[in-house]
N, C-alpha and C positions, 0 to 999 in steps of 0.2 A: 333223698339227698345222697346218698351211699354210693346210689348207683350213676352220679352226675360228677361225684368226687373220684370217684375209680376211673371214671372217662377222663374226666381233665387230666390225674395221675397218669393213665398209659400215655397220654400224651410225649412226654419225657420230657417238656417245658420244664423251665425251672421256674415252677411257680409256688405261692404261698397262700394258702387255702386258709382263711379263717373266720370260724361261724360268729357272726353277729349277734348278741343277747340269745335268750334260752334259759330255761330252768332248769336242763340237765344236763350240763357238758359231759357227762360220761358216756352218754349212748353217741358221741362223733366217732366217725369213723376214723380209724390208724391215721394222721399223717396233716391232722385237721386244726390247724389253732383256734383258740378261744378269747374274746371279748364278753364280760359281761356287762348283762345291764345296765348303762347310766341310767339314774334320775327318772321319770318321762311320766305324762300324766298316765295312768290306766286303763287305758283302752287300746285297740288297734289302731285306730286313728293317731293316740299320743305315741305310740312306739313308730309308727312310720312317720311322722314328721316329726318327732323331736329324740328319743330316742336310738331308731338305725342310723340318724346324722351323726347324732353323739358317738357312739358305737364305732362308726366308719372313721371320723377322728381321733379319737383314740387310739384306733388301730390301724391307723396313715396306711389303709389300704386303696390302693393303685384304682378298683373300678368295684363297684357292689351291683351283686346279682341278688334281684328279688325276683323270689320266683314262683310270685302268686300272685297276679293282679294288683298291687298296691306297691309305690316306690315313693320316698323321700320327694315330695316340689322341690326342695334345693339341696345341693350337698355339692362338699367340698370335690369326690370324685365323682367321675361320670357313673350313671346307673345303668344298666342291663335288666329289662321287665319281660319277663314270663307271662305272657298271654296267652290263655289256651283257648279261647273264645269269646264272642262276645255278643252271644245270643240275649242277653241282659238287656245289651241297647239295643239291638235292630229288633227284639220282640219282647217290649217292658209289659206285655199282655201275659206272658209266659211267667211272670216273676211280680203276684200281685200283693208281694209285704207293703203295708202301709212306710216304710222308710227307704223302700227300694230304692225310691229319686236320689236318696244320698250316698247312696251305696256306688250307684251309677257315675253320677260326679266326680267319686272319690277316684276312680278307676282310671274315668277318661281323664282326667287333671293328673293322676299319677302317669298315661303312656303320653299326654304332651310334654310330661316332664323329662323321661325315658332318654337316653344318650342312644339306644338303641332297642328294639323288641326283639324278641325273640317268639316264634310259635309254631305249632305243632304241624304246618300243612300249609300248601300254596292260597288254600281255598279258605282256610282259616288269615290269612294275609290280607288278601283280599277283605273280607269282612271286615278286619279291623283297623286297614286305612277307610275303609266307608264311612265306618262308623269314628272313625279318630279326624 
């Protein structure tokens, strides 16, 4: 995150950075605002769909980047999802956890929900309109 935050900063935008829930706001980096935790059921699941919404109103920010495979189905602003692959779906042979299927769902459900993806490579792009 440090090193996403410093890029967006040299930017020289005049933007406002602030991290969504978290257990430890003291490890943000200079320049970083903070929302904590509403409410939300205990899992990952409850914190991206009921929680980072909460979180994101709260703190009436403009667009929320999730930037792990999982984003809000609905919210007030548009979201930005971080995809870095998605070898998961095109090879569920590779990934034989008994809950995988849900895991899978949770993902692709999260990038139709996505205002925009973001990811690491043309080729990686590729893959995940095939798969999306």
């Amino acid at each position: 995150m440090t090193g996403l935050v410093r890029g967006l900063l040299a930017l020289g935008e005049d933007l406002e950075i602030v991290a969504l829930g978290g257990a430890d706001s003291s490890a943000l980096p200079p320049g970083v605002g903070y929302v904590s935790e509403p409410l939300h059921p205990p899992t990952n699941l409850g914190w991206t769909l009921v929680g980072l919404p909460r979180a994101a109103s709260r703190a009436q920010v403009d667009v929320i980047h999730a930037p792990a495979y999982t984003a809000p189905f609905w919210s007030r602003a548009p979201v930005v999802l971080t995809i870095h692959d998605v070898s998961y779906a095109l090879h569920p042979e590779w990934y034989p956890y008994r809950q995988d299927w849900m895991r899978r769902a949770f993902y692709r459900q999260s990038a139709r929900a996505a205002s925009r993806i973001l990811t690491v490579s043309s080729f990686s792009a590729r893959e995940i309109a095939t798969a999306y």
